[in-house]
N, CA, C and O atoms as CSV, one atom per row, in Angstrom:
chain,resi,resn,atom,element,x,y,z
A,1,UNK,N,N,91.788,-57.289,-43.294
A,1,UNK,CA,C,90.575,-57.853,-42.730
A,1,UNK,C,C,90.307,-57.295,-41.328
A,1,UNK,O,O,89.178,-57.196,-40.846
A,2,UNK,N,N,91.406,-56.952,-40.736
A,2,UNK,CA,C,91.526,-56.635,-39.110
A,2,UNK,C,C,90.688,-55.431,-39.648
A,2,UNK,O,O,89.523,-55.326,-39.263
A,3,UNK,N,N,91.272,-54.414,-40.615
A,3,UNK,CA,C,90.509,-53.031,-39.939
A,3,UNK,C,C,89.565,-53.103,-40.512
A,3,UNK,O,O,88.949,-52.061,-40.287
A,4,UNK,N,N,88.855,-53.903,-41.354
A,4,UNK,CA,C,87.375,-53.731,-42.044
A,4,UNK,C,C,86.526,-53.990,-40.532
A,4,UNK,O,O,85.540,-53.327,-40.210
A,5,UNK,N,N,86.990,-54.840,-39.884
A,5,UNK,CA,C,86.211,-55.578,-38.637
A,5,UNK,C,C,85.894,-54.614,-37.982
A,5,UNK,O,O,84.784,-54.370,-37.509
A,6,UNK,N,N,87.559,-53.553,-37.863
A,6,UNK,CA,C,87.277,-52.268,-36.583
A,6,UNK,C,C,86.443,-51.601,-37.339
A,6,UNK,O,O,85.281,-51.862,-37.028
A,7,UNK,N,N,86.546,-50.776,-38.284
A,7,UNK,CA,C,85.599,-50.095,-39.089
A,7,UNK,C,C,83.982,-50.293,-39.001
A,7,UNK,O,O,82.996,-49.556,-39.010
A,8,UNK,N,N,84.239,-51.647,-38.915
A,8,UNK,CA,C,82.486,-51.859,-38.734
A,8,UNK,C,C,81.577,-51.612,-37.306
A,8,UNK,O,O,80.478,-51.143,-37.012
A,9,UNK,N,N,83.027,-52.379,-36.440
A,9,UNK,CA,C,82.502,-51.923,-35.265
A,9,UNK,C,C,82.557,-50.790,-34.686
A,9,UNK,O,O,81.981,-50.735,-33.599
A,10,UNK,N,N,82.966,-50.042,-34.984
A,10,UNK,CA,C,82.905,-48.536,-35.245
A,10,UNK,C,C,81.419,-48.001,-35.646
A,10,UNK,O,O,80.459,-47.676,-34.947
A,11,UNK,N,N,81.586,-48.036,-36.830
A,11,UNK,CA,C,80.426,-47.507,-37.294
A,11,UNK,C,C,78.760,-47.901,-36.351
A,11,UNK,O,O,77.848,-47.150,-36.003
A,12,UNK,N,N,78.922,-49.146,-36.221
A,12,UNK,CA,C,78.039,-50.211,-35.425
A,12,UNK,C,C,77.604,-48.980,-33.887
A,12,UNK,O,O,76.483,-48.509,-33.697
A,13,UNK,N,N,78.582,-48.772,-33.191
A,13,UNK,CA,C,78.691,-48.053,-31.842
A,13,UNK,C,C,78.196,-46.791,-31.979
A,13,UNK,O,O,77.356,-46.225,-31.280
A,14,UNK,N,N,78.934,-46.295,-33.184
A,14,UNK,CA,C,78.212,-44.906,-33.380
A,14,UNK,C,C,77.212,-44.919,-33.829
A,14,UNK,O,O,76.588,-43.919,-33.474
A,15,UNK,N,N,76.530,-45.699,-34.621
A,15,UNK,CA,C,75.246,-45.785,-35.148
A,15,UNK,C,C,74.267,-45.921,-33.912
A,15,UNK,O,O,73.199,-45.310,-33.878
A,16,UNK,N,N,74.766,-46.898,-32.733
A,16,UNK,CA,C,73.790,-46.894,-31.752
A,16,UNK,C,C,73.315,-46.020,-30.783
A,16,UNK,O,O,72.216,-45.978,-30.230
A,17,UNK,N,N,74.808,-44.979,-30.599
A,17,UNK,CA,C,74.523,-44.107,-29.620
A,17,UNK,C,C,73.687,-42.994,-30.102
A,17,UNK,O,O,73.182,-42.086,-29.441
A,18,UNK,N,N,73.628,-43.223,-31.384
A,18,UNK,CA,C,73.263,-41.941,-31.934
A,18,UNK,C,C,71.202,-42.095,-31.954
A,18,UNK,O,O,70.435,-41.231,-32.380
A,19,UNK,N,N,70.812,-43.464,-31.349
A,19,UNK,CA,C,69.810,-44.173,-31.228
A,19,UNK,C,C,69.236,-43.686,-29.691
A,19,UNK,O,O,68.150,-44.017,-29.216
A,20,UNK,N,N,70.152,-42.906,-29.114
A,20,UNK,CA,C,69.351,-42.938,-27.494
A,20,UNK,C,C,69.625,-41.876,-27.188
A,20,UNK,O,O,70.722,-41.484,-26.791
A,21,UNK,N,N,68.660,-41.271,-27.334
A,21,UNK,CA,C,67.919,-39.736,-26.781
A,21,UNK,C,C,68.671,-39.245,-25.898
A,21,UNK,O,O,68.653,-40.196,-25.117
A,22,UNK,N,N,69.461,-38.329,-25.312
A,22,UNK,CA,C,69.336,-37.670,-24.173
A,22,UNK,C,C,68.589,-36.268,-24.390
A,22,UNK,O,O,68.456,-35.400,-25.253
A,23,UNK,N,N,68.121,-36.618,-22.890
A,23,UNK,CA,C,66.804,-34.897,-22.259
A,23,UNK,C,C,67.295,-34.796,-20.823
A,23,UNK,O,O,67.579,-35.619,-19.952
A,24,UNK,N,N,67.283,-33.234,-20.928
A,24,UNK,CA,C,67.246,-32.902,-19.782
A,24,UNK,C,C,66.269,-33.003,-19.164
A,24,UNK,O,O,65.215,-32.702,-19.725
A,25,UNK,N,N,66.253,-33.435,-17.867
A,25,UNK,CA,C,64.753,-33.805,-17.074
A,25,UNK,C,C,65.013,-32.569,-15.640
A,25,UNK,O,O,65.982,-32.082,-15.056
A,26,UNK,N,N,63.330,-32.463,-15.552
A,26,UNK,CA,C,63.378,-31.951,-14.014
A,26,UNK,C,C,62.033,-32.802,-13.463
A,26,UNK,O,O,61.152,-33.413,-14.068
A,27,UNK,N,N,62.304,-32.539,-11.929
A,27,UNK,CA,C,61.494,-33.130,-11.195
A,27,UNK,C,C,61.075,-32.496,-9.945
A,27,UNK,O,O,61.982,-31.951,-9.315
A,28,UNK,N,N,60.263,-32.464,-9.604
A,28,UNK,CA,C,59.037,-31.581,-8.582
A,28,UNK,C,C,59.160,-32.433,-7.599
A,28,UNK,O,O,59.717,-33.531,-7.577
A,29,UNK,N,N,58.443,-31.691,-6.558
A,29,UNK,CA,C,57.330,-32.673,-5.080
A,29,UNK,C,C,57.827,-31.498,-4.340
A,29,UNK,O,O,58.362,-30.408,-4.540
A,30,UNK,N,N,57.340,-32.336,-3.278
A,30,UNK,CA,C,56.804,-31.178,-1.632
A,30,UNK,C,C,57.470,-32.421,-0.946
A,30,UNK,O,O,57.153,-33.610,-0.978
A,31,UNK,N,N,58.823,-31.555,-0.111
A,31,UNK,CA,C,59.506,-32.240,0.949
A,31,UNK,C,C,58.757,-31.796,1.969
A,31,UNK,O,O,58.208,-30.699,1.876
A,32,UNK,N,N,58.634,-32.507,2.991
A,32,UNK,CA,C,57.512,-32.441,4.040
A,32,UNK,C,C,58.419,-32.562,5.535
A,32,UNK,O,O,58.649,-33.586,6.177
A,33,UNK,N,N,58.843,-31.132,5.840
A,33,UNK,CA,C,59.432,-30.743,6.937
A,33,UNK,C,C,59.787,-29.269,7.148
A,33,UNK,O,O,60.004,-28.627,6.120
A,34,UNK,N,N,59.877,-28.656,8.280
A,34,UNK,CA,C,60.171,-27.516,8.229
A,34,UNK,C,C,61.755,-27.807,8.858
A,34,UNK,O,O,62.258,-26.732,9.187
A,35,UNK,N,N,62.271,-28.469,9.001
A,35,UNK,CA,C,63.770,-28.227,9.638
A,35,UNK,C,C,64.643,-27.963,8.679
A,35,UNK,O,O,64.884,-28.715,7.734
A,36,UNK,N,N,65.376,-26.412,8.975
A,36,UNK,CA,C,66.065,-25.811,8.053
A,36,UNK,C,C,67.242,-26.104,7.720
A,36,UNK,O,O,67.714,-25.786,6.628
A,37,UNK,N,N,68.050,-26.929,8.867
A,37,UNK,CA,C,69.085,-28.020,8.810
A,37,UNK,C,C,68.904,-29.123,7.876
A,37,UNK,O,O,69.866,-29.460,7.185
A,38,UNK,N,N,68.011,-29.605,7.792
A,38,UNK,CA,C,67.667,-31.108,7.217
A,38,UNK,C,C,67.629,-30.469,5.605
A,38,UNK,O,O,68.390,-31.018,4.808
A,39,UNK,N,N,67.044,-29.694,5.260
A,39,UNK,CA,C,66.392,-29.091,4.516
A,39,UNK,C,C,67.845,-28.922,3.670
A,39,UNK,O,O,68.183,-29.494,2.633
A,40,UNK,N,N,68.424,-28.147,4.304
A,40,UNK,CA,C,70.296,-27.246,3.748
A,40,UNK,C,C,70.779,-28.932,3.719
A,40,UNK,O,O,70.870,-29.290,2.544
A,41,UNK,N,N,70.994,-29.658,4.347
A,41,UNK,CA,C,71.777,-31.118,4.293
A,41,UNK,C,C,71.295,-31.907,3.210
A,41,UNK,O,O,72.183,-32.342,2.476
A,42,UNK,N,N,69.850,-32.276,2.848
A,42,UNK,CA,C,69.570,-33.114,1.872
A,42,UNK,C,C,69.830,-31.990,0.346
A,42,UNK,O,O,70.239,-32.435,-0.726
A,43,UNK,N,N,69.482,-30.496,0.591
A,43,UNK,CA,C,70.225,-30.229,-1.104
A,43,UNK,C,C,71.371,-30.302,-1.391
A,43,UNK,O,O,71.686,-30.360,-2.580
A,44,UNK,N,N,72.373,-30.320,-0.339
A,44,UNK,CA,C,73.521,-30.606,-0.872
A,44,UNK,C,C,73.739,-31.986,-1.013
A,44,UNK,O,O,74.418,-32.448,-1.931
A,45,UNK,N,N,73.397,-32.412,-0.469
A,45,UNK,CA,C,73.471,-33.990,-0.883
A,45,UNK,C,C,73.183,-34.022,-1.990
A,45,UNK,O,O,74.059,-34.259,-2.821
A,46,UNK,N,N,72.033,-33.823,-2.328
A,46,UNK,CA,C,71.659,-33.932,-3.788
A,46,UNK,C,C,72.230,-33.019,-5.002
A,46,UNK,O,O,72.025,-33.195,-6.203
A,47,UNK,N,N,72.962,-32.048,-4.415
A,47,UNK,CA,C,73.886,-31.479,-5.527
A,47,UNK,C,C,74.980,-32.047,-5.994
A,47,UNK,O,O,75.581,-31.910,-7.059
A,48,UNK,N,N,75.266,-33.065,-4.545
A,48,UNK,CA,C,76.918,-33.728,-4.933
A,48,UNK,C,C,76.190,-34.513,-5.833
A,48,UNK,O,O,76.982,-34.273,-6.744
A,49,UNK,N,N,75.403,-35.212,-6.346
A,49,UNK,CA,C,74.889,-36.794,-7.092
A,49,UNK,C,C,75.059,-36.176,-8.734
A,49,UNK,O,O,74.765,-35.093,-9.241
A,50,UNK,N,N,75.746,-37.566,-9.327
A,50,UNK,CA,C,76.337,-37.441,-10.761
A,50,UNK,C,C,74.689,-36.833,-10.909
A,50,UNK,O,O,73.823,-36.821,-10.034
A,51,UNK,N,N,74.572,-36.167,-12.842
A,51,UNK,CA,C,73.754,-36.104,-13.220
A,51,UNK,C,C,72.719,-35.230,-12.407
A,51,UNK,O,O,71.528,-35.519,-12.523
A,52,UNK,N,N,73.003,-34.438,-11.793
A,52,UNK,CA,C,72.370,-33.447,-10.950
A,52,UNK,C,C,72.832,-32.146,-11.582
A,52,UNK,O,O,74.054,-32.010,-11.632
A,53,UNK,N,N,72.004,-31.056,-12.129
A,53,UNK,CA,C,72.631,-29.774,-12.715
A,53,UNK,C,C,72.028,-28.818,-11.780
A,53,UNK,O,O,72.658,-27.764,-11.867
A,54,UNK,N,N,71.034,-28.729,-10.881
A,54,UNK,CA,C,70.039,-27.631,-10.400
A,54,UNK,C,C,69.570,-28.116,-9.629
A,54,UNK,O,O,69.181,-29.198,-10.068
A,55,UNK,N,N,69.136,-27.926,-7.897
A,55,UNK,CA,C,68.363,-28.340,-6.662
A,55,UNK,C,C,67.832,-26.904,-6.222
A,55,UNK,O,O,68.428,-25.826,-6.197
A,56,UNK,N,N,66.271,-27.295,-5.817
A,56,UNK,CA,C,65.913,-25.825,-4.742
A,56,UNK,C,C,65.236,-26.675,-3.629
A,56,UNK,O,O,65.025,-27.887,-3.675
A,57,UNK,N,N,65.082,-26.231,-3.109
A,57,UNK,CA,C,64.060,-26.984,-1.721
A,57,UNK,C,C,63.501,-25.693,-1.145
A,57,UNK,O,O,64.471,-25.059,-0.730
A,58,UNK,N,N,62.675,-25.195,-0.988
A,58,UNK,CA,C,62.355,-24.007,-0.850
A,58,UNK,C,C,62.153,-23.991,0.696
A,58,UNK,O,O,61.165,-24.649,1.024
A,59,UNK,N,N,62.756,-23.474,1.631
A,59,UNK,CA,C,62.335,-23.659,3.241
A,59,UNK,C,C,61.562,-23.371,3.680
A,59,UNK,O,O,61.315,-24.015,4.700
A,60,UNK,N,N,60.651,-22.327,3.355
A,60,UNK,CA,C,58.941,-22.052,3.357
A,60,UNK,C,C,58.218,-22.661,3.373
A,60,UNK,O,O,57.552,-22.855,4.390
A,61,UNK,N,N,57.988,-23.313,2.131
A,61,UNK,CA,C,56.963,-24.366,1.705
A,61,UNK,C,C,57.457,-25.540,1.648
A,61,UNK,O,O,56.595,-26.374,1.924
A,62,UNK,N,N,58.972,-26.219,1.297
A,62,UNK,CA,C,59.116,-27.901,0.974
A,62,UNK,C,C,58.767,-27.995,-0.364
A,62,UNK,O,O,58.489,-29.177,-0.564
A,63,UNK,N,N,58.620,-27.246,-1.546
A,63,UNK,CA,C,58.508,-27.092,-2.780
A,63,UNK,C,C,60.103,-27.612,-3.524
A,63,UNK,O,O,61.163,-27.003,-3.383
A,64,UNK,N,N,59.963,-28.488,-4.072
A,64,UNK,CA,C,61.518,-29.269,-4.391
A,64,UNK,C,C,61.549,-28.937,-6.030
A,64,UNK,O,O,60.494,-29.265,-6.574
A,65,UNK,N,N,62.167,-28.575,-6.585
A,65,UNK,CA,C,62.404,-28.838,-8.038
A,65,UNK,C,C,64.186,-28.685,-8.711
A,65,UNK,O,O,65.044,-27.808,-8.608
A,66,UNK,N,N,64.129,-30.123,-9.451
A,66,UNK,CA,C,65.642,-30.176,-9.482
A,66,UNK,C,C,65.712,-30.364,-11.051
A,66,UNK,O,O,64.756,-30.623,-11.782
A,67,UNK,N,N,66.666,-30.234,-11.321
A,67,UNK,CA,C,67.082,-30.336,-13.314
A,67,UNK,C,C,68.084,-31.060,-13.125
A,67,UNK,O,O,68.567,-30.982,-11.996
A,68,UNK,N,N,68.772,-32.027,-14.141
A,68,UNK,CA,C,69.486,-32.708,-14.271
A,68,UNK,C,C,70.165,-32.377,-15.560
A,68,UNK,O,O,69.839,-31.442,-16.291
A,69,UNK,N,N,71.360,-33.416,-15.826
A,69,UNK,CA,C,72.235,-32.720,-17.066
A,69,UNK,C,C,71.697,-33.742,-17.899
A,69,UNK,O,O,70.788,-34.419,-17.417
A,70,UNK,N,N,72.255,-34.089,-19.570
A,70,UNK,CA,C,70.955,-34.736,-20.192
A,70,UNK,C,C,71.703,-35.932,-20.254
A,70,UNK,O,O,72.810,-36.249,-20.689
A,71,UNK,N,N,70.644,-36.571,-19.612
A,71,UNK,CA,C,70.393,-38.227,-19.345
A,71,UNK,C,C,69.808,-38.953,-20.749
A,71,UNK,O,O,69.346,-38.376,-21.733
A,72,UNK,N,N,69.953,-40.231,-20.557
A,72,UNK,CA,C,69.028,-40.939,-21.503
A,72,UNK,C,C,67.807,-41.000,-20.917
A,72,UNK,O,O,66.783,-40.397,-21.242
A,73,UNK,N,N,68.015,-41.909,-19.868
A,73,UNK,CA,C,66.715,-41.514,-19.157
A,73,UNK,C,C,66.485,-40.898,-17.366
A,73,UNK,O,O,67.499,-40.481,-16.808
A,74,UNK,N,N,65.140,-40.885,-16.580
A,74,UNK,CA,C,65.056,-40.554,-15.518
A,74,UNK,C,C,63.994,-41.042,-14.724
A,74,UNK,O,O,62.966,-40.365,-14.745
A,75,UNK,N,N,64.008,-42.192,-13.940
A,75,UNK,CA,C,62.789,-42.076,-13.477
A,75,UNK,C,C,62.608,-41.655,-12.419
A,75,UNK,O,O,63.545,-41.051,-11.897
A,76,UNK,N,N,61.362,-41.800,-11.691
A,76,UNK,CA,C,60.836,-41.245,-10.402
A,76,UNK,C,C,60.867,-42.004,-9.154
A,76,UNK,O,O,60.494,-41.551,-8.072
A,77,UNK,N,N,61.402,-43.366,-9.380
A,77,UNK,CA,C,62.134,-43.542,-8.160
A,77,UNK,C,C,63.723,-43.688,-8.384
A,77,UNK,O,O,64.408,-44.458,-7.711
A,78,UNK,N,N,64.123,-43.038,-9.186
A,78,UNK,CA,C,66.004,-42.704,-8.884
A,78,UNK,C,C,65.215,-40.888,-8.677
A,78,UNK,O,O,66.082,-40.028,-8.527
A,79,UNK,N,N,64.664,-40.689,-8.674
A,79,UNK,CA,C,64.158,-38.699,-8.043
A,79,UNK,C,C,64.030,-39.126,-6.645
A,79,UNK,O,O,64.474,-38.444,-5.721
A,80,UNK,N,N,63.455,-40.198,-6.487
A,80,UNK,CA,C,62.945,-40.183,-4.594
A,80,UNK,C,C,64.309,-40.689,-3.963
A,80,UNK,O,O,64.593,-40.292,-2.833
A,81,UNK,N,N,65.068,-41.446,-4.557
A,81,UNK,CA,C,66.404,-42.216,-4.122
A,81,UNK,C,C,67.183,-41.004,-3.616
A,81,UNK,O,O,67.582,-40.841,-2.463
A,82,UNK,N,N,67.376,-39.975,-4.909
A,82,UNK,CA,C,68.135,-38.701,-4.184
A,82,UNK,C,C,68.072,-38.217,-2.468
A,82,UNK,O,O,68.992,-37.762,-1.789
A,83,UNK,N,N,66.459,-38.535,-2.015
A,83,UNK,CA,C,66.734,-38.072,-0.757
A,83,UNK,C,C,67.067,-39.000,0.481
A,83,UNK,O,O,66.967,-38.483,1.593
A,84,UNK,N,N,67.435,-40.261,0.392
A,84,UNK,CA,C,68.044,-41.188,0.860
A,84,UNK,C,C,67.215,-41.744,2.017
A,84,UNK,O,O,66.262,-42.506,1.850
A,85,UNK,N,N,67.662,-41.291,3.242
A,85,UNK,CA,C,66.579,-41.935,4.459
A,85,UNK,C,C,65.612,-40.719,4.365
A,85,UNK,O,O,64.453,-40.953,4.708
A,86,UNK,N,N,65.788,-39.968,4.119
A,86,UNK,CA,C,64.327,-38.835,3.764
A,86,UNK,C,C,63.323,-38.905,3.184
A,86,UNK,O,O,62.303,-38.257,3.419
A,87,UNK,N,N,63.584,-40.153,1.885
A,87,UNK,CA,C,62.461,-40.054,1.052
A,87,UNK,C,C,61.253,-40.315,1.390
A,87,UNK,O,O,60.344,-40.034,0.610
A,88,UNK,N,N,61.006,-40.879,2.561
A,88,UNK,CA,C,59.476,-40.985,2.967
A,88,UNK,C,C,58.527,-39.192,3.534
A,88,UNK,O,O,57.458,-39.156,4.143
A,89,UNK,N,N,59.339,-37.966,3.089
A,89,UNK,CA,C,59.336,-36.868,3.554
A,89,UNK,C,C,58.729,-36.653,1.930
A,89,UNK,O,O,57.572,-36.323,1.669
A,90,UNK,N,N,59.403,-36.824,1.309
A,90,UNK,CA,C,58.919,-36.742,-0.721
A,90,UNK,C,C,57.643,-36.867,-0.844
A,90,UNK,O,O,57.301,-38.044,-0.957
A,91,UNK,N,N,56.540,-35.879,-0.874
A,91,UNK,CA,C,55.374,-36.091,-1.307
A,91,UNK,C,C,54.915,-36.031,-2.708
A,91,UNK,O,O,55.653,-35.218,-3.265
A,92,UNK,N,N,54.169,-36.435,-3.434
A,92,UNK,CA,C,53.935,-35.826,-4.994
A,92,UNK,C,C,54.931,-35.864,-6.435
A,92,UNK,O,O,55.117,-35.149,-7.420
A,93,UNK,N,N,55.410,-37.114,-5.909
A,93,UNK,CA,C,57.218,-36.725,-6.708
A,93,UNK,C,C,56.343,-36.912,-8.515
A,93,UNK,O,O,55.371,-37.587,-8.856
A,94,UNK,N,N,57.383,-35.832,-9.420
A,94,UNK,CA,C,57.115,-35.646,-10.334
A,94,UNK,C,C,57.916,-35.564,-11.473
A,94,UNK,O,O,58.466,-34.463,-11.458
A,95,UNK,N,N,58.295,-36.322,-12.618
A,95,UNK,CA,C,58.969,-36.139,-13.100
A,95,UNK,C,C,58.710,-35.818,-14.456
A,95,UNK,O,O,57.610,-36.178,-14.874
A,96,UNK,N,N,59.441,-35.244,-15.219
A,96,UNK,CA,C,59.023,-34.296,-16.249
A,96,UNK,C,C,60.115,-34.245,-17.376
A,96,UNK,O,O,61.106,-34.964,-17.240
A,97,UNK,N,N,59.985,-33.364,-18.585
A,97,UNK,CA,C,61.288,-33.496,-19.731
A,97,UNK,C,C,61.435,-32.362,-19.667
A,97,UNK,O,O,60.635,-31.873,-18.870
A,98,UNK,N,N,62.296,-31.409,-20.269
A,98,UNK,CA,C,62.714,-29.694,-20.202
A,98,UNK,C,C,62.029,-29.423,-21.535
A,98,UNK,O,O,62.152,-30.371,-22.311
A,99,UNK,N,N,61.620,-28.808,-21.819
A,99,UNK,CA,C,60.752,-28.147,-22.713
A,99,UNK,C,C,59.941,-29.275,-23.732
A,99,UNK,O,O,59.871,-29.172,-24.956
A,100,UNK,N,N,59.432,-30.222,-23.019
A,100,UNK,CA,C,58.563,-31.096,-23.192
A,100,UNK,C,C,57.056,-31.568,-22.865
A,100,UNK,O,O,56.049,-31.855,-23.513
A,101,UNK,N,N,57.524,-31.477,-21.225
A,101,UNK,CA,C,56.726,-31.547,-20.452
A,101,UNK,C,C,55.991,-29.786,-19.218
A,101,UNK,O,O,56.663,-28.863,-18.757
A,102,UNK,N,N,54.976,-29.955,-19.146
A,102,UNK,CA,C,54.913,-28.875,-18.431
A,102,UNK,C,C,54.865,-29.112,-16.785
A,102,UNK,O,O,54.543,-30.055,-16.061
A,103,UNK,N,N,55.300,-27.912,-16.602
A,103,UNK,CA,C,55.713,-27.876,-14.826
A,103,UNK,C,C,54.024,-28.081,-14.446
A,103,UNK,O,O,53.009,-27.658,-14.999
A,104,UNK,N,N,54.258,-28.986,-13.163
A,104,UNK,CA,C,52.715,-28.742,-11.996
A,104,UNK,C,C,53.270,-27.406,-11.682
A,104,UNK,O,O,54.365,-26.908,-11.944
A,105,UNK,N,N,52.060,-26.878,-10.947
A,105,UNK,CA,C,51.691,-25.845,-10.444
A,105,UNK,C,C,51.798,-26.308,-8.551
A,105,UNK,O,O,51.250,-27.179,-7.876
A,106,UNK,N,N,52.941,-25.043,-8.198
A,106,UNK,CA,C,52.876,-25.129,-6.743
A,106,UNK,C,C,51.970,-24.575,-5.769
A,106,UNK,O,O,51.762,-23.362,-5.818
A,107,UNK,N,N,51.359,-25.323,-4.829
A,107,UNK,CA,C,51.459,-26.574,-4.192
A,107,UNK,C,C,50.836,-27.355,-4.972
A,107,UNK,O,O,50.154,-26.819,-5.845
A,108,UNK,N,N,50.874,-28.765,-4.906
A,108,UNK,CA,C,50.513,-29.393,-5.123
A,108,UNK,C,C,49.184,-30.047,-4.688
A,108,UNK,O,O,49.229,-30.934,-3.835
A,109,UNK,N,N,48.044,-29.680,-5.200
A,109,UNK,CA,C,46.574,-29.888,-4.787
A,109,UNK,C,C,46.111,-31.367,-5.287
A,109,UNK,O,O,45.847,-32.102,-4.335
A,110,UNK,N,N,46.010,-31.751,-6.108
A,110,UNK,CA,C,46.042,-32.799,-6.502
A,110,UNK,C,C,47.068,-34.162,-6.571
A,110,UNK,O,O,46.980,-34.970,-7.496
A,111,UNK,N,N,47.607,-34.237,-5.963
A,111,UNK,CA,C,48.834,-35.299,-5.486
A,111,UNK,C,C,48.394,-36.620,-6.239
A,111,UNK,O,O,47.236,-36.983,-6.035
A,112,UNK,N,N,49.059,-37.267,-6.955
A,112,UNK,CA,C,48.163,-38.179,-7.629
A,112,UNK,C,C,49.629,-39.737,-7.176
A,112,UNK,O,O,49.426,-40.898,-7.532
């Protein structure tokens, strides 16, 4: 009787996980600073964070786009959380699926 129970709950667990999607996600915006320090400090920050596969911050423009490893899910304020006391610098934040969704176009003209 014991292992019919495990068996089931077994099956039960695997049946569920097999219920929730993971996607790789990426996510956009325009960091809004030119300091090249700040700039080098918040991508690594954001490289150390679980579930982080890819960061650019472009020092030119503040053009941000990051990929993640595949999540169930992602939203757009755990994207703004990444930049911690910075995030009020996060303009346009955008979040997206990997060959799902299509990339905005940089800069961002329409900020919605």
């Amino acid at each position: 009787m014991r292992n019919l129970i495990v068996l089931f709950l077994l099956s039960f667990l695997s049946l569920n996980s097999f219920g929730q999607e993971l996607n790789k996600y990426f996510a956009q915006g325009h960091f809004n600073t030119t300091d090249q320090a700040l700039i080098k400090s918040v991508e690594q920050s954001i490289k150390e964070q679980p579930g982080i596969w890819m960061v650019r911050i472009d020092p030119t423009n503040g053009n941000v786009l990051v990929f993640t490893t595949e999540l169930p899910f992602w939203t757009k304020e755990e994207f703004v959380m990444l930049f911690g006391m910075h995030s009020e610098l996060l303009n346009c934040p955008f979040i997206g699926i990997v060959r799902q969704d299509d990339f905005k176009a940089f800069p961002f003209d329409d900020c919605e």
